[in-house]
Each structure stands twice: as C-alpha cells, then as structure tokens.
C-alpha positions as CSV (number, residue, x, y, z in Angstrom):
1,X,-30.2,6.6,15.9
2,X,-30.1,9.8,18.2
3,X,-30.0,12.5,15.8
4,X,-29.1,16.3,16.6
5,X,-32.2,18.8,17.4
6,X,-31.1,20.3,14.0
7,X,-28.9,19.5,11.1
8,X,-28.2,22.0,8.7
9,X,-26.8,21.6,5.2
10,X,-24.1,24.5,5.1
11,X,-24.9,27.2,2.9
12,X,-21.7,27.3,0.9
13,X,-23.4,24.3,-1.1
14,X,-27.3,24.7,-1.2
15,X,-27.8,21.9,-3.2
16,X,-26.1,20.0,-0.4
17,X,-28.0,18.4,2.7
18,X,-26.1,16.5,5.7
19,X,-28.0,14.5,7.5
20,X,-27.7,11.7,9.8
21,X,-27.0,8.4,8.1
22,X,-30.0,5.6,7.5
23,X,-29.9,1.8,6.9
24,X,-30.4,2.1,3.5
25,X,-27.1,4.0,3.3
26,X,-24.9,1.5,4.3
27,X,-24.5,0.6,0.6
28,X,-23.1,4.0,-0.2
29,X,-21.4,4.4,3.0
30,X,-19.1,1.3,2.9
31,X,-18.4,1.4,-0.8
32,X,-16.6,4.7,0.1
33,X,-14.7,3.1,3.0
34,X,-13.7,0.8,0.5
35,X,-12.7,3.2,-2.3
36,X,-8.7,3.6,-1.5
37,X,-6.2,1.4,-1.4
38,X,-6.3,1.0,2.8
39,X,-10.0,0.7,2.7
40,X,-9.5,-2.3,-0.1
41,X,-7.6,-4.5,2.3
42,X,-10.4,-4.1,4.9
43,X,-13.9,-3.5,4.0
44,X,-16.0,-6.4,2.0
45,X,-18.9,-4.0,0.3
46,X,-20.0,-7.6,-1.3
47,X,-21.0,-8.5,2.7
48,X,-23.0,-5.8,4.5
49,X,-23.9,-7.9,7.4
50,X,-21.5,-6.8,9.9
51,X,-22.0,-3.4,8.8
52,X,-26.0,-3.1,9.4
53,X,-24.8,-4.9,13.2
54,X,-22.7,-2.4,13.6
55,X,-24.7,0.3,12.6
56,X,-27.3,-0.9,14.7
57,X,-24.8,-0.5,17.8
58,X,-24.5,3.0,16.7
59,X,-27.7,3.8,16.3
60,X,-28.7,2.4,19.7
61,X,-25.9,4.8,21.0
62,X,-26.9,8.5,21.7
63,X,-22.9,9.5,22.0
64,X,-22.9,8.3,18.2
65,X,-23.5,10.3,15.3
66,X,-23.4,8.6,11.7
67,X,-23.4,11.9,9.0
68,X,-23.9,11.6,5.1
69,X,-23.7,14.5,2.9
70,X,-26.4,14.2,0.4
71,X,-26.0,15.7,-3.6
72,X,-29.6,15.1,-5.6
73,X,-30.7,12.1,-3.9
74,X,-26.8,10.5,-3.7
75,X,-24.4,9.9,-0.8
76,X,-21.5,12.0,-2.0
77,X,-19.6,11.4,1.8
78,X,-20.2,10.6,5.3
79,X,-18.0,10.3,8.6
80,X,-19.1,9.5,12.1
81,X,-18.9,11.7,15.2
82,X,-18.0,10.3,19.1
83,X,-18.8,12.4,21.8
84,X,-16.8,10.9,24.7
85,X,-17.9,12.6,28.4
86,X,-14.5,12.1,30.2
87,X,-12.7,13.6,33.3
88,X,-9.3,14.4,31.9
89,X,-9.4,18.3,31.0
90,X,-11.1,19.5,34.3
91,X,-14.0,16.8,33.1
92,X,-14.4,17.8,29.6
93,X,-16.2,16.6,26.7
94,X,-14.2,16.0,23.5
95,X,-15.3,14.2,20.2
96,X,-13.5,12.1,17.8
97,X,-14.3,12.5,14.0
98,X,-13.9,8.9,12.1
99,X,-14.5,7.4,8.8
100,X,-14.4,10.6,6.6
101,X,-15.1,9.8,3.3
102,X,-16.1,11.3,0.4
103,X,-17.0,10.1,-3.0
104,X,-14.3,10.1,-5.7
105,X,-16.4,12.3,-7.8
106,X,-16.6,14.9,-5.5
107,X,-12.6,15.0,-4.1
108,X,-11.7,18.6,-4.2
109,X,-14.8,20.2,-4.4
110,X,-15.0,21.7,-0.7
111,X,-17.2,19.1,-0.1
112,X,-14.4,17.5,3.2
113,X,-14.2,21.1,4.5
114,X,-18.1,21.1,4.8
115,X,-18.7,18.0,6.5
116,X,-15.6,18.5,9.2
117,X,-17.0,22.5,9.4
118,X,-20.5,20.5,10.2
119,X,-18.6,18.0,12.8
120,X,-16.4,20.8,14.9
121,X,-19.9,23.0,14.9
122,X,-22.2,19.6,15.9
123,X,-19.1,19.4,18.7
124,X,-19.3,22.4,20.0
125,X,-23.7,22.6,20.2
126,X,-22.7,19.4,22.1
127,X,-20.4,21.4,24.6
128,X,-16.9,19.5,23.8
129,X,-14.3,21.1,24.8
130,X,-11.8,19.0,21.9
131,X,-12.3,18.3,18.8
132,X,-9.9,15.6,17.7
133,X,-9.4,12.7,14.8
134,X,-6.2,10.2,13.6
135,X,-5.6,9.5,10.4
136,X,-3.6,6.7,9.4
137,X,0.4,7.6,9.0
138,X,0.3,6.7,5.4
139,X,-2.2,9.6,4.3
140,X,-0.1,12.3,4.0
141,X,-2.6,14.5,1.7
142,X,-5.6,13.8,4.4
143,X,-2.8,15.6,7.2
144,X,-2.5,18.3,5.1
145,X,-6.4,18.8,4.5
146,X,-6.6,18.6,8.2
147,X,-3.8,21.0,9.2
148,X,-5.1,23.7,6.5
149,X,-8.3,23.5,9.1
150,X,-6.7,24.1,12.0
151,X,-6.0,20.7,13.7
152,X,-3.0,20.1,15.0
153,X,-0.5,16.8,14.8
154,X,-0.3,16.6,18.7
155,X,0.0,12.9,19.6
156,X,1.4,10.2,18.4
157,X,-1.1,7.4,18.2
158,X,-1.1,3.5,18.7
159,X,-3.2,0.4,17.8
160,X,-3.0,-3.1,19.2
161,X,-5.2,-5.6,16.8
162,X,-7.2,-7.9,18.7
C-alpha cells in the first residue's frame, strides 16, 4: 500500500500509534464495520475473502490510504482516506474520509477526534483543497461528532445499488 512519508501518532494519546493498515488487520478492521446495527446487515466478518481483494485494490492504489489507530498492540479504529485529483474547484484536490470506526471500548475517549484530526492534516500534506465525508442519514450522533469538528452538512447525497 502507498503509505505517507510520515505518520504520526498525535500526541494527545502517546500510547496511541496510527499507522497505515496491514493484511493482518483485516480481522480487526471488519469486525468494527460490523459492530452497529447498519454494519450487521452488510459485513460477513465470518468471510474475509472479499475483504483481503479489496484491500489488495487499495493497496495497489497510491490515491488510497487504509489508517488503524493502534492501543498496546490492538486495533482500537481505523478509517480510509481518498484523495481524488479533480477539475471542479479551479482543479482542486479534495479527499473523502470513509469507514470510520472505532472499537466499542474506546467510544468517547477522543480517540474519533484523533483519527479525523490525523485525516484533515494527511489531506492537507497532500495539498487538498476539501476535506469532505457522508454519513449515512440514520447516524444522527456521528453528524453531531462531525459538526462539533467543523464539517459542514452541505449536500444532500445519493446512492443507486448496483
């Protein structure tokens, strides 16, 4: 996976690391996805197959950045950052933050803050001009949690299932 010159755990937590995510993470990784009731309808930890395919695709992607935030040797959260070149905005670069997650034990402990604090600062060493991130409609206490950091409910977004 193409990783950033540096990643730094943030010092607010020094017994914290982020780093960029590794196949032997998956495990942790997707058992987070799954751990709410959206992410039980639609992840299947008991199958990891698609997920080391698709992790391979991300890894094989330089525009792709796979995080997890690391607490004595356990995955404690992760998310995935998109850097999108683009010619909209004067040609900017913008990222999109997916699949934040962190682990039920650690909910509320700043531990969110740091890894979205870690994604707008990765964005900005990688000269976007836009940060930006959905969340699904029905996670009202994620809006809040990204509002209190100063994103903004701008656009109304739209899926089509294939």
């Amino acid at each position: 996976m193409h990783r950033p010159a540096v990643l730094h755990s943030l010092p607010i937590m020094s017994d914290l690391e982020i780093r960029p995510a590794g196949l032997t993470d998956i495990p942790a990784i997707v058992a987070m996805l799954a751990d709410d009731p959206l992410g039980a309808q639609r992840e299947s930890p008991d199958d990891l197959a698609p997920y080391h395919t698709a992790f391979q695709r991300l890894a094989d992607d330089p525009n792709q950045r796979v995080v997890v935030a690391v607490r004595e040797g356990r995955v404690v959260g992760t998310l995935q950052l998109t850097v999108i070149p683009g010619l909209s905005r004067r040609g900017s670069t913008r990222s999109v933050i997916e699949g934040v997650r962190i682990h039920a034990d650690e909910r509320g402990s700043g531990l969110g803050t740091l890894l979205i604090e870690w994604a707008v600062e990765e964005s900005r060493r990688q000269d976007c001009q836009l940060v930006q991130l959905t969340s699904d409609a029905t996670r009202t206490d994620a809006h809040r949690f990204y509002e209190r950091l100063g994103f903004t409910a701008s656009h109304v977004g739209f899926k089509l299932a294939l």
